[in-house]
GUDO-283676 format. One record per residue (C-alpha): residue number from 1; residue in three letters; x, y, z. Coordinates in steps of 0.25 Angstrom, whole numbers, always signed. Each point is the difference from the previous one (the first is absolute). Example, Ala and Ser with C-alpha at 12.3 -4.5 7.8 and 13.67 -1.06 7.14 Angstrom:
<pts>
PT   pos   code      c1      c2      c3
PT     1    ALA     +49     -18     +31
PT     2    SER      +6     +14      -2
</pts>
This chain:
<pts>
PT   pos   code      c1      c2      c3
PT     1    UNK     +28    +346    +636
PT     2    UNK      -2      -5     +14
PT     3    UNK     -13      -5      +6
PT     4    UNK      -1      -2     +14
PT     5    UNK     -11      -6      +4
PT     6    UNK      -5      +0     +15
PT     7    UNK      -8     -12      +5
PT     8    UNK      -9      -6     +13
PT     9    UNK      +9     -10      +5
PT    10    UNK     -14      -7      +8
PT    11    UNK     -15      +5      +2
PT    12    UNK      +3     +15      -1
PT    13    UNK      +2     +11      +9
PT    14    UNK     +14      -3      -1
PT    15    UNK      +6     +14      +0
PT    16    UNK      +1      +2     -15
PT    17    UNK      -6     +15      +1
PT    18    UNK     +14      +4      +8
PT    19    UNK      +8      -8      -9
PT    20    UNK      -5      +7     -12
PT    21    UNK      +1     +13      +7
PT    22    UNK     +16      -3      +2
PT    23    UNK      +3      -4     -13
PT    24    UNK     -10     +10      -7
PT    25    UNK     +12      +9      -1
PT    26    UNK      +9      -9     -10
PT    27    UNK     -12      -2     -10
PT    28    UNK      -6     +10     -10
PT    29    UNK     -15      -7      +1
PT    30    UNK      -5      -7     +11
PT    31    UNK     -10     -10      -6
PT    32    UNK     -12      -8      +7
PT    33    UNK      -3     -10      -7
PT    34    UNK     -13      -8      +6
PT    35    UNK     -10      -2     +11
PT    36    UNK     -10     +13      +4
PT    37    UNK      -2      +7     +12
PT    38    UNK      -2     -14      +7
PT    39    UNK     +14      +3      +2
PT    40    UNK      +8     +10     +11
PT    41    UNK     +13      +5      +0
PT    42    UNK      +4      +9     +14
PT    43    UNK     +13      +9      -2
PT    44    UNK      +6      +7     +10
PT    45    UNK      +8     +12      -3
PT    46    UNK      +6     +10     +10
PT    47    UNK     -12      -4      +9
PT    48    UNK     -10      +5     -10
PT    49    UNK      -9     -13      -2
PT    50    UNK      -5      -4     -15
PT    51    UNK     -11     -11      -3
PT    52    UNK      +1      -2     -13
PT    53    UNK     -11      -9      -7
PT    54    UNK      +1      +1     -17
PT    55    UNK     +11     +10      -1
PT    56    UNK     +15      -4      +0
PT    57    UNK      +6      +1     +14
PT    58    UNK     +13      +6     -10
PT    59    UNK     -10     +14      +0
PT    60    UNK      +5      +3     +14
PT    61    UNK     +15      +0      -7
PT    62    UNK      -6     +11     -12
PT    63    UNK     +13      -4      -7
PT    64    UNK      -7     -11      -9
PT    65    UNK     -11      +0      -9
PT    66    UNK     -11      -8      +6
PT    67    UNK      -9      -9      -8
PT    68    UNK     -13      -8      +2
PT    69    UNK      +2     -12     -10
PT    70    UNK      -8     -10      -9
PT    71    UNK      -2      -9     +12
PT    72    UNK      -6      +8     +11
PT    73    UNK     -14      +1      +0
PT    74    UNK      -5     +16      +4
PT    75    UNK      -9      +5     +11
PT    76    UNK      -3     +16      -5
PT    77    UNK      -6      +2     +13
PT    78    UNK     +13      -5      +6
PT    79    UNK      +8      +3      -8
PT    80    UNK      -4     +17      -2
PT    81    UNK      +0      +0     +17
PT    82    UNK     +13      -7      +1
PT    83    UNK      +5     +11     -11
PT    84    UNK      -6     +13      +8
PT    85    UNK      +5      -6     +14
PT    86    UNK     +13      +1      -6
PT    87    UNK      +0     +13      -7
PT    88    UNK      -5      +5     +13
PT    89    UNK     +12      -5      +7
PT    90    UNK      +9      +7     -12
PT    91    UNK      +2     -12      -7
PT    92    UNK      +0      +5     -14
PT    93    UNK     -11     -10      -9
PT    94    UNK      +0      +6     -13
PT    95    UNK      +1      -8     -13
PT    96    UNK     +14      +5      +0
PT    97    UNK      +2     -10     +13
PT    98    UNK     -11     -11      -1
PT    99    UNK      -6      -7     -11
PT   100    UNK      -9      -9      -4
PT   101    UNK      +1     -10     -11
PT   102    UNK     -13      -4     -10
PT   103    UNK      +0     -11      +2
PT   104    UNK      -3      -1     +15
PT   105    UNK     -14      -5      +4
PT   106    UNK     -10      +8      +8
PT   107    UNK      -7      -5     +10
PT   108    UNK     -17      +6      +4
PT   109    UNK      -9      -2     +10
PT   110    UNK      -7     -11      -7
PT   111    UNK     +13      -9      +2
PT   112    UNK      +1      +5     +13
PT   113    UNK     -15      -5      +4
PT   114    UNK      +4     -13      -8
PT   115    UNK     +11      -3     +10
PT   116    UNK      -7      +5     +12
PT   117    UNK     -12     -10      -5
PT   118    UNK      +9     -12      -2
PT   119    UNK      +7      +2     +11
PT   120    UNK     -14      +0     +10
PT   121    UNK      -3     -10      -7
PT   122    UNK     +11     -11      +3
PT   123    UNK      -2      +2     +15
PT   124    UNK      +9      -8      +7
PT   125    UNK      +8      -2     -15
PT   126    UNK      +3     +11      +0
PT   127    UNK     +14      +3      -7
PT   128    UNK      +1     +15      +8
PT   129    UNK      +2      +9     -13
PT   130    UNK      +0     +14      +5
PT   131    UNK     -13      +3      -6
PT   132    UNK      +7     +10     -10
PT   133    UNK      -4      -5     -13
PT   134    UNK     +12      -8      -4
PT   135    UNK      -5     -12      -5
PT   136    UNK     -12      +3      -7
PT   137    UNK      +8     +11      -7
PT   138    UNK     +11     -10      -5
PT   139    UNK     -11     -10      -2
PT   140    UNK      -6     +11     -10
PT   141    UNK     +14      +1      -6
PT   142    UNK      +3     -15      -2
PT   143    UNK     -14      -2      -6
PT   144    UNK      +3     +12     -11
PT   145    UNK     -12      +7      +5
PT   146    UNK      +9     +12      +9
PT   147    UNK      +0     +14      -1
PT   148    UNK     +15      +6      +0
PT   149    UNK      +6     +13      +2
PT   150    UNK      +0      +4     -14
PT   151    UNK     -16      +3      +2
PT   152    UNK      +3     +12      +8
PT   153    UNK      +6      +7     -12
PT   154    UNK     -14      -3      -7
PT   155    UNK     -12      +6      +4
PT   156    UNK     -11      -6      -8
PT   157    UNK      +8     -14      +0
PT   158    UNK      +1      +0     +15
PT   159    UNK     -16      +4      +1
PT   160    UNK      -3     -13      -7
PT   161    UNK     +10     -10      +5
PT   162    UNK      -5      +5     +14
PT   163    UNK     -15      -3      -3
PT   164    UNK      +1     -12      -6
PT   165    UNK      +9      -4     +12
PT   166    UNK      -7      +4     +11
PT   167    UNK     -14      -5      -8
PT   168    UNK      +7     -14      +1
PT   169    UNK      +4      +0     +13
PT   170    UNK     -13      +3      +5
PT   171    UNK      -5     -12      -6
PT   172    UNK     +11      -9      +9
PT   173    UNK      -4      +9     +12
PT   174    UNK     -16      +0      +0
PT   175    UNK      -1     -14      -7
PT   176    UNK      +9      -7      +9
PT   177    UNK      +2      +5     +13
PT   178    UNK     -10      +8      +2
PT   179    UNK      +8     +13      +2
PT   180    UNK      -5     +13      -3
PT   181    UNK      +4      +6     -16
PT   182    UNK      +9     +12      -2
PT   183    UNK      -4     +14      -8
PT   184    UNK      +7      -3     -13
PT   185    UNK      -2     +16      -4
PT   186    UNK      +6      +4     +13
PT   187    UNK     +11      -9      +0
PT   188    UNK      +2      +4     -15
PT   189    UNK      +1     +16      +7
PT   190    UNK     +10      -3     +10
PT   191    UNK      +9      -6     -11
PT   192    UNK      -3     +12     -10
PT   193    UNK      +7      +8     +11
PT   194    UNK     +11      -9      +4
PT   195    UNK      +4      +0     -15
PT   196    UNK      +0     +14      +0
PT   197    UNK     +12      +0     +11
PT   198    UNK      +6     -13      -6
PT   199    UNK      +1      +2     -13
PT   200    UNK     +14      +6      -1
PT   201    UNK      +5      -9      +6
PT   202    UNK      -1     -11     -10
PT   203    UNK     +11      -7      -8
PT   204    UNK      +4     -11      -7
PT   205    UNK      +7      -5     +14
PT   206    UNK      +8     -12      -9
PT   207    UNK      +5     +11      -8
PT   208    UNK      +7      +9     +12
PT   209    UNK      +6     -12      +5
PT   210    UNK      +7      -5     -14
PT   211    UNK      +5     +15      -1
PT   212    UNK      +7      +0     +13
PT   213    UNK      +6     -13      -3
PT   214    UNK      +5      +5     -11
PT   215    UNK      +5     +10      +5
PT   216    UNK      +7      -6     +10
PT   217    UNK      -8      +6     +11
PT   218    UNK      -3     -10     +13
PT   219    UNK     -15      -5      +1
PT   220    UNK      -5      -5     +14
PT   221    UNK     -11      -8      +0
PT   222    UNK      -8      +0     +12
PT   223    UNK      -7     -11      +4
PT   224    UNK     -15      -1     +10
PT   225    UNK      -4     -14      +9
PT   226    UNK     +10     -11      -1
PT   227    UNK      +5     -13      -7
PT   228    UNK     -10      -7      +8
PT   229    UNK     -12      +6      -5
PT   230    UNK      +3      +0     -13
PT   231    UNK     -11      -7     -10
PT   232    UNK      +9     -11      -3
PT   233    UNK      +9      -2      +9
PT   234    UNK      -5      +4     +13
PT   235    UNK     -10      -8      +9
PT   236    UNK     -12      -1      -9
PT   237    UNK     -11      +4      +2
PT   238    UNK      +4      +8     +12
PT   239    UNK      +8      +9     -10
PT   240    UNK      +0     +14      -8
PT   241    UNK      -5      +1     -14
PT   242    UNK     +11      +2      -6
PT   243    UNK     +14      -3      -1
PT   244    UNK     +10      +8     +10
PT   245    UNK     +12      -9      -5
PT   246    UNK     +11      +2      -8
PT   247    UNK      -6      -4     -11
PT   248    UNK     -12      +9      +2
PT   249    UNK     +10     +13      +1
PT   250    UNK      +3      -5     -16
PT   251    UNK     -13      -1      -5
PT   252    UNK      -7     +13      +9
PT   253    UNK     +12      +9      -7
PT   254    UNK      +1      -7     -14
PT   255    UNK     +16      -4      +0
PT   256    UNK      +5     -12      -2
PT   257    UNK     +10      -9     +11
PT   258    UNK     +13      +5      -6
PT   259    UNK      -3     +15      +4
PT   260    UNK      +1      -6     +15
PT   261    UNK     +13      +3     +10
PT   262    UNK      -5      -1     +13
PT   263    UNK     -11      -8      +6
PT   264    UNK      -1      +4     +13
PT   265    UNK      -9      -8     +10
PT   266    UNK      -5      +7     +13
PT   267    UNK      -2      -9     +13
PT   268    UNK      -3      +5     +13
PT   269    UNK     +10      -7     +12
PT   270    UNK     -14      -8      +4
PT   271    UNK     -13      -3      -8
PT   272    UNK     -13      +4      +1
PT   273    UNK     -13      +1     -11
PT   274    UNK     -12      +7      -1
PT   275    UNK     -13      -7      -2
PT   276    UNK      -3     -16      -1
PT   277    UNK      +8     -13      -5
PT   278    UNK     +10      -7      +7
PT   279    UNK     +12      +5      +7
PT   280    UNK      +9     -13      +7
PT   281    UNK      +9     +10      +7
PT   282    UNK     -14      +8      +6
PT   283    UNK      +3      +3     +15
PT   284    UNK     -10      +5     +10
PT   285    UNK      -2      +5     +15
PT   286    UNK     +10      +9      +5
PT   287    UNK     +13      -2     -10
PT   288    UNK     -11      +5     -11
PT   289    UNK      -3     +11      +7
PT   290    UNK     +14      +4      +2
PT   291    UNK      +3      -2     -14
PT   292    UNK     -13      +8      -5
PT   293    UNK      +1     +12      +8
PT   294    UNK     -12      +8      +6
PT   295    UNK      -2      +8     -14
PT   296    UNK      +3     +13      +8
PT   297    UNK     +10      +1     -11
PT   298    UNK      -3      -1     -15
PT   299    UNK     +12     -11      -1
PT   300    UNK      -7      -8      +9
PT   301    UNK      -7     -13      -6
PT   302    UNK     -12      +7      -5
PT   303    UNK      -4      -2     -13
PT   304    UNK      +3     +15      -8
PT   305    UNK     -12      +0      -8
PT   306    UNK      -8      -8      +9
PT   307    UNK      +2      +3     +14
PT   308    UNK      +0     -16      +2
PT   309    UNK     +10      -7     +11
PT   310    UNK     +10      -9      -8
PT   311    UNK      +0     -14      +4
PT   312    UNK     +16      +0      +4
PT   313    UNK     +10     -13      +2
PT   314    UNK     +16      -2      -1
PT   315    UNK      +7      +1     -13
PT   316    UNK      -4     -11      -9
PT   317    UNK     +13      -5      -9
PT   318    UNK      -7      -9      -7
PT   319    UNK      -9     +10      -7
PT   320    UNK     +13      +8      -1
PT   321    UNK      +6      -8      -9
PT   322    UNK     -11      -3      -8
PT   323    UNK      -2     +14      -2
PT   324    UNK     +16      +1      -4
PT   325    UNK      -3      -9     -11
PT   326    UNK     -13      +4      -6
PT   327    UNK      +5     +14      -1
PT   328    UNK     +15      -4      -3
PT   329    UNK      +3      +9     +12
PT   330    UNK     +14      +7      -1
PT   331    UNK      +0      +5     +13
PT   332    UNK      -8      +2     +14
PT   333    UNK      -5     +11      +8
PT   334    UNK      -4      -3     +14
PT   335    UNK      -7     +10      +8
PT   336    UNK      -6      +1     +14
PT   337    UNK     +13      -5      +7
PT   338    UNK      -2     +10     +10
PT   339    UNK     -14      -8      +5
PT   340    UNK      +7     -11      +4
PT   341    UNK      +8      +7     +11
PT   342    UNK      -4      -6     +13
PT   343    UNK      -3     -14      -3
PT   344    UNK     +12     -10      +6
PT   345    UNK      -4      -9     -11
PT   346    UNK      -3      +0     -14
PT   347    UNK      -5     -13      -7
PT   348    UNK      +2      +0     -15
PT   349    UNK      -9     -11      -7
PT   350    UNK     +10      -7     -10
PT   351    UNK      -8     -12      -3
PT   352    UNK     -16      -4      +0
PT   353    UNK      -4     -13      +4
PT   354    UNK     -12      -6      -7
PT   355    UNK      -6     -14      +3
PT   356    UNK     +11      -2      +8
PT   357    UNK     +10      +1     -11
PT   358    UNK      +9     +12      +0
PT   359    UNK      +0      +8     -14
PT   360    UNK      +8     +11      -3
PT   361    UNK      -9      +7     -10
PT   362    UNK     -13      +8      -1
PT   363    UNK     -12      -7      -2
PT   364    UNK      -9      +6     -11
PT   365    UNK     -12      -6      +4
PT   366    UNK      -5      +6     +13
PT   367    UNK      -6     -11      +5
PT   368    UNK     +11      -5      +0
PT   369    UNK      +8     +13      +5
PT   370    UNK     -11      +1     +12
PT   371    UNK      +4     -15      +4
PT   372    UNK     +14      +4      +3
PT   373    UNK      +9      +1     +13
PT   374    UNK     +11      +9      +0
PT   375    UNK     +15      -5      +4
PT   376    UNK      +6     +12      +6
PT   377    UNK     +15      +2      +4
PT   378    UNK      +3      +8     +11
PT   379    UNK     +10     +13      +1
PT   380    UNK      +3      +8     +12
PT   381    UNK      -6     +14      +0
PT   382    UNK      +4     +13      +4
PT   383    UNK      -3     +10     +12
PT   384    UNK      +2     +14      -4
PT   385    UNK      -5     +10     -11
PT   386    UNK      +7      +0     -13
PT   387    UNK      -9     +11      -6
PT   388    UNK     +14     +10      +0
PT   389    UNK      +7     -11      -7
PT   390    UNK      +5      +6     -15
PT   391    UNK     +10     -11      -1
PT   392    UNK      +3     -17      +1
PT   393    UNK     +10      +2     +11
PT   394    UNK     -11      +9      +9
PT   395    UNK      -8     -13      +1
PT   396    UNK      +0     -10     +12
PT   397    UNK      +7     -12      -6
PT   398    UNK     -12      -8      +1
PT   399    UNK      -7     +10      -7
PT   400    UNK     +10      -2     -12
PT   401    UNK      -3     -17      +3
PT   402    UNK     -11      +4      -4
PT   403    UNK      +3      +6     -14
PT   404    UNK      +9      -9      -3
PT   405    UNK      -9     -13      +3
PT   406    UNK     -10      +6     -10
PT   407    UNK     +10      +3     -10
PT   408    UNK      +7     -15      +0
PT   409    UNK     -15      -7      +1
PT   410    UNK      -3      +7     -13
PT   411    UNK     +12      +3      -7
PT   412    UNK      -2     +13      -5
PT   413    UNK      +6     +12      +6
PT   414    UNK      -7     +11      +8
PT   415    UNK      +3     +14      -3
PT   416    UNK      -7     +10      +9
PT   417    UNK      -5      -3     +14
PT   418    UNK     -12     +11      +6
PT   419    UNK      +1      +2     +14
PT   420    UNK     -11      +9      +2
PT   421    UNK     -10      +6      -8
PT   422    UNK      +8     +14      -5
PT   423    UNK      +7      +1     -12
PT   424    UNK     +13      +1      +7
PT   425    UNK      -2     -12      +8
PT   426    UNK      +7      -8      -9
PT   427    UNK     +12      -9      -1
PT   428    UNK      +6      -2     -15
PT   429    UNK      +7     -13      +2
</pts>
C-alpha cells in the first residue's frame, strides 16, 4: 500500500511537474493534493511541451488514474480549457482518466474580484498573489461558507449556493472597495454549464485513494508551490493558502502518516521565488540574468501561470534542511544542474548570519529572515554541457562535488539528477 508523495523542496517552480511525469508510470493514481491554478507545472515529453495548471502532470503518462483531491481548490474555467487543450493534443480526459473528488472547493469570479480587490488595495504590501482567486476561495473554505465540487452534480442546490455567494460578495466589493458587483444570474449560468460537463467526473476522492491502497496499487501524490509557501510553514504572510507540505498531502487526499513510503523533496540546483518576501541568497545584475534565462524557453525563470520573472539566487541549504525536517524528507531530487554549466564558481549558502551571530537554522519570523546575510562556501564549477549526461560518471568531477556537498550538508540521499528539461534527461542515482 505505498504512498509516495512528491514535494516543493523551496518557493515552487521546482520541477515537480517532470518528476511526476517520471514516476507516473509506477503508480496506479496520480493525486493532487492542494493549491489551485496558482500553480504551474511544465513537462517535456519528446519535445512536445505541456503546461499543466489543475490537472496532474501524471495525465501525460495515461498509465495512471488522475485525481483532483479534497485540497485543491477548482477553477471550471481553468480547468474545462486545461481538459480540451489536452484532448486536442490526443491526451485522453475522460472520467475513465481524470477525476475529481467532492470534496474539492470551487473557485468563481467573486473570489477572483475579492483578490484582485485586496491586492490593489495593499499597494506597495502587496504579497504578489497571482490574482487567480486562491485565497479568498480557501478563506470561504476555512470560514465553512464554501461551495465544493459536489454542487455540480446538483442543479438547484448549486443555483442557490451561487446567489447567496455572489449576493455576499458583492457586499465586500461595492461596500468596501468600491469595485463594480458581479451578475449573480450570469454567474449562476456559467456554472449551470460547467456542471453539465463536470459532473461525471465526481467521486468520493478519499474513497479511490483507500481502494488502491488496499489493493496494493502505488498512489503518487503530486504536489503544487513549495514548503515555503506553505500557510504554516513558509514565509508568512508572503505564503499560499494552503499547505503544500507533507502534511498537507495527508490531509488534501484523507490517509493517515502510516500509508507514506516516500517523501520526495524537489529542489532546483540554485534558488529563486516568485513574488515578494525575503530571500538571503537573492542575486542581481548579470549572474541573475544568467541564471534566469531570456524566457525564449518555457523552462526559463518565468512564472508558468503568470509569465512573471523569478527572483533567482544560489542554492540555499539552510532552507534545505529545514525543508528535510518538516517534511521528514526521505530523499532529494535536484534539478536544473545543467543551468550551472558555465559558471567557474558556485557558492552554496551553508549558514545565515543574523545580528552578527551566525545561526544555522531558518528563521520563522521574516523580519528576522529579511535581516539575514548569507555564509556562502565556495565550489569550483564546470565549463562544458552536461545535458547528454544519463549517468554520475558522465559528469565533470566538479559537477558530482557538487552533488555530493548537498547531499553531506543535508544528510539525506539524492535519487534523480535532471539535466535538462526532457523526460530523458535524466540521471537516476
Amino acid at each position: 500500500m505505498p504512498l509516495d508523495i512528491i514535494i516543493g523542496a523551496q518557493w515552487g517552480d521546482e520541477g515537480k511537474g517532470r518528476i511526476t511525469d517520471l514516476l507516473a508510470s509506477q503508480a496506479s493514481i496520480v493525486a493532487r493534493y492542494s493549491g489551485g491554478d496558482n500553480a504551474g507545472h511544465t513537462v517535456t515529453v519528446k519535445g512536445k511541451i505541456f503546461k499543466l495548471h489543475l490537472i496532474p502532470s501524471g495525465i501525460i503518462h495515461q498509465d495512471a488514474l488522475c485525481l483532483i483531491g479534497d485540497g485543491v481548490v477548482i477553477n471550471p474555467t481553468t480547468l474545462l480549457r486545461e481538459m480540451d487543450e489536452l484532448a486536442q493534443r490526443g491526451i485522453d480526459v475522460s472520467p475513465n482518466q481524470l477525476q475529481i473528488s467532492r470534496g474539492a472547493h470551487l473557485i468563481t469570479p467573486a473570489h477572483i474580484a475579492l483578490d484582485k480587490a485586496a491586492e490593489a488595495r495593499r499597494g506597495h504590501g502587496a504579497i504578489g498573489t497571482t490574482l487567480r482567486g486562491i485565497g479568498p476561495a480557501y478563506t470561504d473554505k476555512a470560514a465553512r461558507s464554501g461551495l465544493r465540487a459536489g454542487l455540480l452534480a446538483d442543479p438547484e442546490g448549486l443555483a442557490d449556493a451561487l446567489s447567496q455567494h455572489v449576493a455576499a460578495k458583492n457586499e465586500i466589493l461595492t461596500r468596501i472597495y468600491g469595485a463594480e458587483p458581479l451578475d449573480a444570474t450570469a454567474v449562476a449560468a456559467q456554472y449551470a454549464q460547467f456542471g453539465q460537463r463536470l459532473r461525471p467526473y465526481l467521486v468520493d476522492g478519499h474513497v479511490v485513494v483507500h481502494q488502491a491502497l488496499a489493493d496494493g496499487r502505488a498512489v503518487l501524490a503530486e504536489g503544487a508551490q513549495g514548503t515555503f509557501l506553505d500557510l504554516n510553514h513558509g514565509t508568512y504572510p508572503f505564503v499560499t493558502s494552503s499547505h503544500p507540505t507533507a502534511g498537507g498531502a495527508l490531509v488534501g487526499l484523507g490517509v493517515g502518516p502510516k500509508q507514506a513510503r516516500r517523501v520526495i523533496g524537489v529542489a532546483k540546483a540554485f534558488t529563486s521565488r516568485v513574488g515578494g518576501g525575503p530571500f538571503p541568497c537573492e542575486l542581481a545584475g548579470e549572474t541573475a540574468a544568467r541564471l534566469r534565462g531570456t524566457g525564449e524557453n518555457p523552462w526559463d525563470e518565468y512564472g508558468t501561470t503568470t509569465g512573471r520573472p523569478r527572483r533567482v539566487g544560489w542554492l540555499d541549504l539552510v532552507m534545505l534542511r529545514h525543508a528535510v525536517a518538516i517534511n521528514s524528507l526521505t530523499e532529494l531530487v535536484l534539478t536544473k544542474l545543467d543551468i550551472l554549466s558555465g559558471l567557474k564558481e558556485l557558492p552554496l549558502c551553508v549558514a545565515y548570519e543574523l545580528d552578527g551571530k551566525r545561526i544555522a537554522h531558518f528563521p520563522t519570523d521574516p523580519n528576522l529572515l529579511a535581516r539575514c546575510q548569507p555564509i556562502y562556501e565556495k565550489l569550483p564549477g564546470w565549463e562544458y554541457d552536461i545535458t547528454q549526461a544519463r549517468a554520475m560518471a558522465e559528469l565533470p568531477p566538479t559537477a558530482r562535488r557538487y552533488i555530493d556537498f548537498v547531499i553531506e550538508m543535508l544528510d539525506i540521499p539524492i535519487s534523480v539528477v535532471s539535466v535538462g528539461p526532457g523526460r530523458e534527461q535524466t540521471i537516476f542515482m
